[in-house]
C-alpha positions as CSV (number, residue, x, y, z in Angstrom):
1,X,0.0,0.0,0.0
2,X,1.5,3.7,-0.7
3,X,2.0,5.4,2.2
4,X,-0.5,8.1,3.3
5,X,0.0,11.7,5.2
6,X,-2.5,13.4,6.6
7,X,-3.0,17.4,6.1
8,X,-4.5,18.5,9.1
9,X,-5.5,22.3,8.8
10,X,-5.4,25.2,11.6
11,X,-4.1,28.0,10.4
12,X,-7.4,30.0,10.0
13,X,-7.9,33.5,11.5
14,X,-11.1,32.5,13.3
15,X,-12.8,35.6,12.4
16,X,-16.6,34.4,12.8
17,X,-15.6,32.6,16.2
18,X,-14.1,35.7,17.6
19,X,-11.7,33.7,19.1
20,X,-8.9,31.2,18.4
21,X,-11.4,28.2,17.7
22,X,-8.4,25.9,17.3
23,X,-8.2,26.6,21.7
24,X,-11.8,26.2,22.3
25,X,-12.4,23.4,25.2
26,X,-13.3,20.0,24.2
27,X,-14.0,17.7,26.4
28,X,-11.1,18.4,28.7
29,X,-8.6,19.5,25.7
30,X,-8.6,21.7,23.5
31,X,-10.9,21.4,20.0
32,X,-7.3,21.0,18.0
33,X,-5.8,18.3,20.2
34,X,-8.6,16.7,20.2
35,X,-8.7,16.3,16.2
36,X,-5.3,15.7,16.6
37,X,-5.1,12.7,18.5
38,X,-7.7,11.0,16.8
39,X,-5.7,12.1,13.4
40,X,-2.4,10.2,15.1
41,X,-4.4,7.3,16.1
42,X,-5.5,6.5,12.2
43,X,-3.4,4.5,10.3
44,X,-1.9,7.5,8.4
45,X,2.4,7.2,8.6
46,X,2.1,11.0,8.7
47,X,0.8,13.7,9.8
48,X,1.4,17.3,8.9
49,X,-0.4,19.9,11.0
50,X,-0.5,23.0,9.3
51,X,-0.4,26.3,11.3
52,X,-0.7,30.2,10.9
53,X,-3.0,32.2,12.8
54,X,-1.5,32.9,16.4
55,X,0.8,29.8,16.0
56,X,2.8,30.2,19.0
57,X,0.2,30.3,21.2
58,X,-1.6,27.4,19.8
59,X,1.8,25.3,19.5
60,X,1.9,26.0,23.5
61,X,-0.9,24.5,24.0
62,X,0.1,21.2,22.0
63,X,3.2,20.6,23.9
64,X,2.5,17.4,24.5
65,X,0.9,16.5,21.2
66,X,3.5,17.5,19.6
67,X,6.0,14.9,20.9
68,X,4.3,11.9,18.5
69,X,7.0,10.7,16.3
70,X,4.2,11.6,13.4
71,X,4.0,14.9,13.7
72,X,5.2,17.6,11.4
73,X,4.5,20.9,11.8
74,X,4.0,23.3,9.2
75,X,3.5,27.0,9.4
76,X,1.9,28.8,6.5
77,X,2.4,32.8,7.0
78,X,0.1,33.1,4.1
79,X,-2.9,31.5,5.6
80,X,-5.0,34.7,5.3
81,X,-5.2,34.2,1.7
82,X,-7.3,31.6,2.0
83,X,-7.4,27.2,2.9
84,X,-5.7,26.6,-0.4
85,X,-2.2,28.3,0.9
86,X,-2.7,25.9,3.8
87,X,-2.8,22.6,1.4
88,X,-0.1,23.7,-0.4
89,X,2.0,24.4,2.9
90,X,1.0,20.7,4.1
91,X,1.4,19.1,0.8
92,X,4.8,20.6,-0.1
93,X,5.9,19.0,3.1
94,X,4.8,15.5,2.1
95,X,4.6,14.8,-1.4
96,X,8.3,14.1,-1.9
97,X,7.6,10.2,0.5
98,X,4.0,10.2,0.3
99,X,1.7,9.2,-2.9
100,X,-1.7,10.1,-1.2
101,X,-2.9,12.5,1.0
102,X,-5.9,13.4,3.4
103,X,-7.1,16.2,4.0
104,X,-9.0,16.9,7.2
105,X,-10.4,20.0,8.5
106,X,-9.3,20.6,12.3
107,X,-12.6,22.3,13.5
108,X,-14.5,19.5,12.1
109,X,-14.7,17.2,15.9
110,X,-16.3,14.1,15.0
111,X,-13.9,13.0,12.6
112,X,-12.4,10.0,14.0
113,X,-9.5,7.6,13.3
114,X,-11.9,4.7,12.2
115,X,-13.2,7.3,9.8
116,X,-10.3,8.2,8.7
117,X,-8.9,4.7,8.3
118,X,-12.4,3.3,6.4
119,X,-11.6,6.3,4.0
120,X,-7.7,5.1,3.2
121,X,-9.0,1.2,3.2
122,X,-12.3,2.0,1.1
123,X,-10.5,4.5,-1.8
124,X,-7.2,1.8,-2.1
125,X,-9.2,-1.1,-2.5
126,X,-11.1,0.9,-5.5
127,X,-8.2,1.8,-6.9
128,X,-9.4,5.2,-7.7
129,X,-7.1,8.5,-7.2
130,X,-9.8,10.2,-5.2
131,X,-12.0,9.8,-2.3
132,X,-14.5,11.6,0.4
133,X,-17.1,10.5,2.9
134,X,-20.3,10.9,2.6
135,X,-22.7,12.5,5.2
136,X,-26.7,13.4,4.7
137,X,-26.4,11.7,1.0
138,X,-23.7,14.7,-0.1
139,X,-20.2,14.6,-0.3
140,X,-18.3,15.6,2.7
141,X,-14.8,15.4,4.6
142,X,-12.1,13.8,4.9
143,X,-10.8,13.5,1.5
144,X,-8.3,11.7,-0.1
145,X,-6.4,12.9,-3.0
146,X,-3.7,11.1,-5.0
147,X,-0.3,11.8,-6.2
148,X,-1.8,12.2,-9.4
149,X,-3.7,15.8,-8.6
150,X,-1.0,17.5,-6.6
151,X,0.4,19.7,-9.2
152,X,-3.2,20.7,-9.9
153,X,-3.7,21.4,-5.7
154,X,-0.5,23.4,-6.0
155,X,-2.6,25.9,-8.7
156,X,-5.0,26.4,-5.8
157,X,-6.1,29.6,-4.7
158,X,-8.2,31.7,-2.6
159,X,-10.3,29.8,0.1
160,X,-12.3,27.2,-1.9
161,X,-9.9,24.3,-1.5
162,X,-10.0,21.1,-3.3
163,X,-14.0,21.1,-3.8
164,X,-13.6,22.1,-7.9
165,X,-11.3,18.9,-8.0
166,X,-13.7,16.6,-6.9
167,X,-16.6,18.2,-9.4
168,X,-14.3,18.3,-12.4
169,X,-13.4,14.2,-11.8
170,X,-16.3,13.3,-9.9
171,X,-16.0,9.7,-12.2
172,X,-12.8,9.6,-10.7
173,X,-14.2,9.8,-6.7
174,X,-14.5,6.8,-4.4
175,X,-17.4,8.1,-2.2
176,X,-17.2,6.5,1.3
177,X,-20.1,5.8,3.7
178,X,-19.5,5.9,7.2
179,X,-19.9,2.8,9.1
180,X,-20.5,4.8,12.1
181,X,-23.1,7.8,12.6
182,X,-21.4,10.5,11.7
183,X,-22.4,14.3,12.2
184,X,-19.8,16.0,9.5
185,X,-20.3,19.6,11.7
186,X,-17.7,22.8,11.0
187,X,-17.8,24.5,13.9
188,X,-17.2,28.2,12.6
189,X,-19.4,30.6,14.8
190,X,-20.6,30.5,18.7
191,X,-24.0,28.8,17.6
192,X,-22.0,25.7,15.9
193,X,-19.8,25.2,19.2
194,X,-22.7,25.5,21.4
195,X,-24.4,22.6,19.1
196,X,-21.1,20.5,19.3
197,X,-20.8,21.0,23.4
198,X,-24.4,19.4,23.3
199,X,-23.8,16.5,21.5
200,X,-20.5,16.3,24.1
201,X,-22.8,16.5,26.9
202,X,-25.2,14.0,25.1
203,X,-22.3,11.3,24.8
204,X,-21.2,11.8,28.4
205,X,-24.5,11.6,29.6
């Protein structure tokens, strides 16, 4: 099997949280440790977690996180232009040992390693070059994304990612169903962490 990084992105600015969403309390941890452990627990040989907006502060915070012998991290001072500076930060670090790459959003909290691992297992075994999970009968994230689309993610731009990728191949996408329920919820604003402190409190209940 080729190996497999992960591209777990944090660098955003935050600006419809108000605050540093990546150091938002999660069950004990922060929101970004906690997408972090369960992105070192998958089955990916590397993981590079891509930084920008107060870095330092948030790299403080992941101390011991940090230590995993999978971790890279990446700091992309141009992560105001947009999510596609951040893939190319992650990627660039990568590409040169790994032939596929997932890309996984960190203020998305129920992505799991199981998840993560079903969407590796799933798009191999199909032998197509891309993949994403599907929630509420749409496609969703994580993705997948093979050696043979980085030079187009490297013409990225602005903050739409890798969605025109997936539309222009769409024959060329292994769509994943979770095994799992699977609530695919961004936190961006106050509302969507109070929603994801619920379900928290619904699972510890």
């Amino acid at each position: 099997m080729s190996k497999v990084a992960g591209l777990l992105l944090a660098a955003g600015s935050s600006s419809r949280m108000g605050t540093p969403k990546q150091l938002l309390g999660a069950g004990g941890r922060s929101l970004l440790s906690r997408s972090l452990e369960q992105t070192l627990r998958s089955d990916l040989s590397r993981v590079a977690l891509v930084l920008g907006f107060k870095a330092k502060e948030i790299r403080e915070n992941l101390i011991e996180d940090l230590k995993h012998p999978k971790v890279l991290v990446v700091e992309n001072p141009n992560h105001a232009q947009g999510i596609s500076t951040s893939i190319i930060a992650g990627l660039s670090a990568v590409e040169g040992t790994h032939d596929h790459v997932v890309i996984i959003l960190a203020d998305m909290p129920h992505v799991t390693s199981s998840l993560i691992n079903l969407l590796i297992d799933r798009t191999m075994n199909s032998r197509l070059p891309l993949g994403a999970i599907v929630s509420k009968n749409r496609r969703s994230h994580p993705v997948i994304i093979g050696r043979r689309f980085y030079e187009e993610l490297h013409h990225l731009e602005g903050d739409t990612g890798a969605r025109e990728l997936f539309v222009t191949y769409a024959d060329q996408v292994c769509l994943v169903e979770p095994q799992e329920d699977y609530e695919d919820l961004d936190i961006d604003t106050p509302e969507d962490y109070l929603e994801f402190k619920k379900s928290l409190d619904r699972i510890t209940s």
